[in-house]
C-alpha positions as CSV (number, residue, x, y, z in Angstrom):
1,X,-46.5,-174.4,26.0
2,X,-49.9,-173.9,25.8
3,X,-52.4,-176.7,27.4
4,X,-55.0,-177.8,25.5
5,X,-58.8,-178.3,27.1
6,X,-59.1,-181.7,25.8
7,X,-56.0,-182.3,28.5
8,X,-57.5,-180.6,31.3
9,X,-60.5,-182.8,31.0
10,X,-59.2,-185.8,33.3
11,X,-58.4,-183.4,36.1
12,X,-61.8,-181.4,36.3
13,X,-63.3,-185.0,35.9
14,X,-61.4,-185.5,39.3
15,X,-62.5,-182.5,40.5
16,X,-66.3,-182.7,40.0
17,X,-65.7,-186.6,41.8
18,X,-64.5,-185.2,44.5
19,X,-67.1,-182.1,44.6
20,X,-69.6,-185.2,44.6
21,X,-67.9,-187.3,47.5
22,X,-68.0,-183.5,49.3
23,X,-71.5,-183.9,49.0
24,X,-72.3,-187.5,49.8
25,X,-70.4,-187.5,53.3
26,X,-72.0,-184.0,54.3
27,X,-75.4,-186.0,53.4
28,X,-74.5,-188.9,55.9
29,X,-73.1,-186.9,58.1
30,X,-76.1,-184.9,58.4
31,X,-78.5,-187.7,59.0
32,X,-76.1,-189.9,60.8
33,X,-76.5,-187.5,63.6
34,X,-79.6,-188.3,64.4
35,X,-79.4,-191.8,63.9
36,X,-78.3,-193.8,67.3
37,X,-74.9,-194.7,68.0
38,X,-76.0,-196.7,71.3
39,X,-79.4,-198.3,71.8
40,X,-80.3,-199.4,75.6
41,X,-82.5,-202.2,76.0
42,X,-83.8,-205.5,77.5
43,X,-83.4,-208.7,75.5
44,X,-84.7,-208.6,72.2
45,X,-87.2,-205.7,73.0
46,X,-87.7,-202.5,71.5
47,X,-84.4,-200.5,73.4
48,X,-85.6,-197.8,75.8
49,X,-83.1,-195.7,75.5
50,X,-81.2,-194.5,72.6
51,X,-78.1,-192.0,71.9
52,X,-77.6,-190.0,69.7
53,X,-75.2,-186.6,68.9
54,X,-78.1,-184.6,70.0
55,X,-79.1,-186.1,73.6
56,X,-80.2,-189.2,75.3
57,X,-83.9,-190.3,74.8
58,X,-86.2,-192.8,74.2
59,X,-89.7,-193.7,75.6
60,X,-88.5,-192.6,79.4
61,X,-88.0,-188.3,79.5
62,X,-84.6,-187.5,77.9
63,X,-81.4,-187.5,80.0
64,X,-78.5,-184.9,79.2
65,X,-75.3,-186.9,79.8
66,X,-73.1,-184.7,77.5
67,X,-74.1,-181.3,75.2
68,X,-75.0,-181.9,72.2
69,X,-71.9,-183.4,69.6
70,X,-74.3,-182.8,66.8
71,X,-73.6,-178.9,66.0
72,X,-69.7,-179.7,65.2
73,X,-70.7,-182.7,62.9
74,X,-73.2,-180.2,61.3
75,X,-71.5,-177.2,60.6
76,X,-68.8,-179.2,58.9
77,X,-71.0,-181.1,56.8
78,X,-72.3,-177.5,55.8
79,X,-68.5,-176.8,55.0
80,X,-68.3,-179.7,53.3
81,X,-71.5,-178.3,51.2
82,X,-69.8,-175.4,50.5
83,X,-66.0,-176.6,49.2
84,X,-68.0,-178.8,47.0
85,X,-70.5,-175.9,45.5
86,X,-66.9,-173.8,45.0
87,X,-65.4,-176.9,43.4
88,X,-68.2,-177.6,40.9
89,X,-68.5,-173.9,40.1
90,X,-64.4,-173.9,39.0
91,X,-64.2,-177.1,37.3
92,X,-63.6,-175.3,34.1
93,X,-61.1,-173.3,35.7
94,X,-57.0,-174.0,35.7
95,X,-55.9,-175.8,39.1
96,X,-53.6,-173.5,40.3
97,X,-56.4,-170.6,40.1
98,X,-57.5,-169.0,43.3
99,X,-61.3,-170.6,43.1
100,X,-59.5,-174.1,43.1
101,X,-56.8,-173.3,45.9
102,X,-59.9,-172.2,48.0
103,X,-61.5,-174.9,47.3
104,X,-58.8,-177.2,48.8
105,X,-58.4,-175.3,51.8
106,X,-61.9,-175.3,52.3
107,X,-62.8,-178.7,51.5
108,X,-59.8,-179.9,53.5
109,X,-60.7,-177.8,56.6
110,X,-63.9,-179.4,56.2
111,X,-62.6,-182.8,56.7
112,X,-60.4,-182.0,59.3
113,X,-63.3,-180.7,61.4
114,X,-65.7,-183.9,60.3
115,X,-63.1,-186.3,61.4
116,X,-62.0,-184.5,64.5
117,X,-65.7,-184.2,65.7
118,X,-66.7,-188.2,64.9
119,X,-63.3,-188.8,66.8
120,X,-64.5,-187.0,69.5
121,X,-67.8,-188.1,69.1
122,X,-66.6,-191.9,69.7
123,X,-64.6,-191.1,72.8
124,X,-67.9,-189.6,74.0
125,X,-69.7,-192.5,73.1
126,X,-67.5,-195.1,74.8
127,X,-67.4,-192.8,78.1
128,X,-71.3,-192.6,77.5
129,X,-71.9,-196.6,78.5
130,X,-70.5,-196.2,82.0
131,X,-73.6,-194.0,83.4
132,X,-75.8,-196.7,81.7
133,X,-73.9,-199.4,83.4
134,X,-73.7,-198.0,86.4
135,X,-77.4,-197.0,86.8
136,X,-79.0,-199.3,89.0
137,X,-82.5,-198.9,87.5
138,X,-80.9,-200.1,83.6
139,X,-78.5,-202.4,85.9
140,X,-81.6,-204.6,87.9
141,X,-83.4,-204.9,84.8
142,X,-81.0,-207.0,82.8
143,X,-80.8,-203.8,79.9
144,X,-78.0,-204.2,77.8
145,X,-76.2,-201.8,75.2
146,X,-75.6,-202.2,71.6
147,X,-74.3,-200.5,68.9
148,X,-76.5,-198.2,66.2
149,X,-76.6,-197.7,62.9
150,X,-75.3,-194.0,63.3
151,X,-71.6,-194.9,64.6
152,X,-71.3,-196.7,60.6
153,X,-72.8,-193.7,58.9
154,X,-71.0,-191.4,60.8
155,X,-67.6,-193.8,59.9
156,X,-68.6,-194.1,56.0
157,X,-69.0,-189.9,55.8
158,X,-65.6,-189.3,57.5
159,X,-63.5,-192.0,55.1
160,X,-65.6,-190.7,51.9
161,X,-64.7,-186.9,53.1
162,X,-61.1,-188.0,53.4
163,X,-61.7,-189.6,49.8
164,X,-62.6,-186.6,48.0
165,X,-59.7,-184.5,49.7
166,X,-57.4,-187.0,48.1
167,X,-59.4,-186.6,44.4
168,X,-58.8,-183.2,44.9
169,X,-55.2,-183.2,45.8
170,X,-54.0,-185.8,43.2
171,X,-53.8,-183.7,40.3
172,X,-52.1,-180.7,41.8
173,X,-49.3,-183.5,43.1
174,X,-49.5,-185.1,39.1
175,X,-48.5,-181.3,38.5
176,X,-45.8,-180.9,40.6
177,X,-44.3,-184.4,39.6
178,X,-44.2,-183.3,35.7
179,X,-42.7,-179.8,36.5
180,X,-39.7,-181.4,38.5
181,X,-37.3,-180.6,35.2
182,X,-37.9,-176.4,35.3
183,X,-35.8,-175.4,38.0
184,X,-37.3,-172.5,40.8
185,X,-35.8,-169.6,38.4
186,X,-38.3,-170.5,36.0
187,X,-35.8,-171.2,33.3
188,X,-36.7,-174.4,30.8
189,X,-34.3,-177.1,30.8
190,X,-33.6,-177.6,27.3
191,X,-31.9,-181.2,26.5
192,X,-29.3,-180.9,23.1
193,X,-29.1,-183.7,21.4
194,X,-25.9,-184.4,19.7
195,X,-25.8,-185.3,16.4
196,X,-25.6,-189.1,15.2
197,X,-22.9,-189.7,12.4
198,X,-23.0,-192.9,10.6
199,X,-19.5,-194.4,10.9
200,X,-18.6,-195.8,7.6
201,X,-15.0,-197.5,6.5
202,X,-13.4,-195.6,4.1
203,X,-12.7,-196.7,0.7
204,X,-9.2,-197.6,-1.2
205,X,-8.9,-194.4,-2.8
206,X,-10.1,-192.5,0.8
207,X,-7.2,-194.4,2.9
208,X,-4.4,-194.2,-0.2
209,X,-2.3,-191.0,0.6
210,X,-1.8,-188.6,-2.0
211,X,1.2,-187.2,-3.7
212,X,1.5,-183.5,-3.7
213,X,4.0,-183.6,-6.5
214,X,1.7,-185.3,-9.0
């Protein structure tokens, strides 16, 4: 049975979503790094001190509390970039093709990293408020810690790369779901139908027996 392109329009339609989600979260991702997930400061000034994946700083010299978190979140937002430049470039392609497949594993690996980095990243960043606590010089002044902008750009660019695996993955599980009637021989189940008689009563001359001798 020979597929139609009018009928593989819905899934590359999927496809080039998902390529454009790919895109979107490596974009946030990108510039969520340097955007700070916790700000240090006094009341309602201007904060001293911010954090961010790449370092402590502010208006004081920077401090180095942890290495920089920022060259994970990177590199997978360039992976991300690059499952997503693959997945427009096979959208006319069929899904079970190699340049579709790779594109999956790609863009999956991708996530993974993005996701396990931010996690990572977060644990960091909640081990990150005891030195500020604890230093006597933020401690005397009355600073106090807040959260940045960064930790929800960094959030929104992990759930939207999860998103577009899922965009990607849906119509390669709508394919498996329709091929669940060939079994793994590769033989086509072919369904008979028995014929349909119309049952009608049979007339006088039908039902009256005949004589062989007449």
């Amino acid at each position: 049975m020979t597929v139609t392109p009018s009928a593989n329009r819905p899934v590359a339609r999927l496809r080039q979503i998902g390529a454009g989600v790919w895109i979107l979260a490596a974009v946030l991702a990108s510039v969520g790094s340097f955007m700070p997930l916790l700000e240090q400061g006094r009341g309602r000034s201007r904060p001293t001190v911010a954090l961010t994946l790449w370092g402590i700083g502010g208006n004081d010299s920077p401090i180095d509390v942890f290495p920089p978190m920022g060259i994970p979140v990177v590199f997978s937002a360039v992976v991300l970039v690059v499952a997503a430049l693959l997945g427009l470039a096979s959208t006319g392609q069929s899904p079970a093709s190699g340049a579709v497949l790779a594109t999956r594993l790609i863009g999956t690996g991708g996530a993974g990293l993005l996701v396990g980095s931010l996690a990572q990243v977060f644990l960091v960043h909640v081990v990150a408020k005891g030195p500020f606590g604890e230093d006597p010089q933020f401690v005397d002044a009355g600073y106090g810690s807040s959260i940045g902008v960064g930790v929800w750009v960094l959030m929104v660019s992990g759930l939207l790369a999860i998103a577009a695996v899922i965009l990607m993955l849906v119509p390669m599980m709508a394919k498996r779901s329709e091929e669940l009637a060939t079994p793994a021989m590769g033989i086509p189940v072919v369904r008979v139908l028995e014929p349909v008689y119309d049952e009608q009563p049979a007339t006088e001359a039908e039902q009256r027996p005949t004589d062989p001798t007449q």
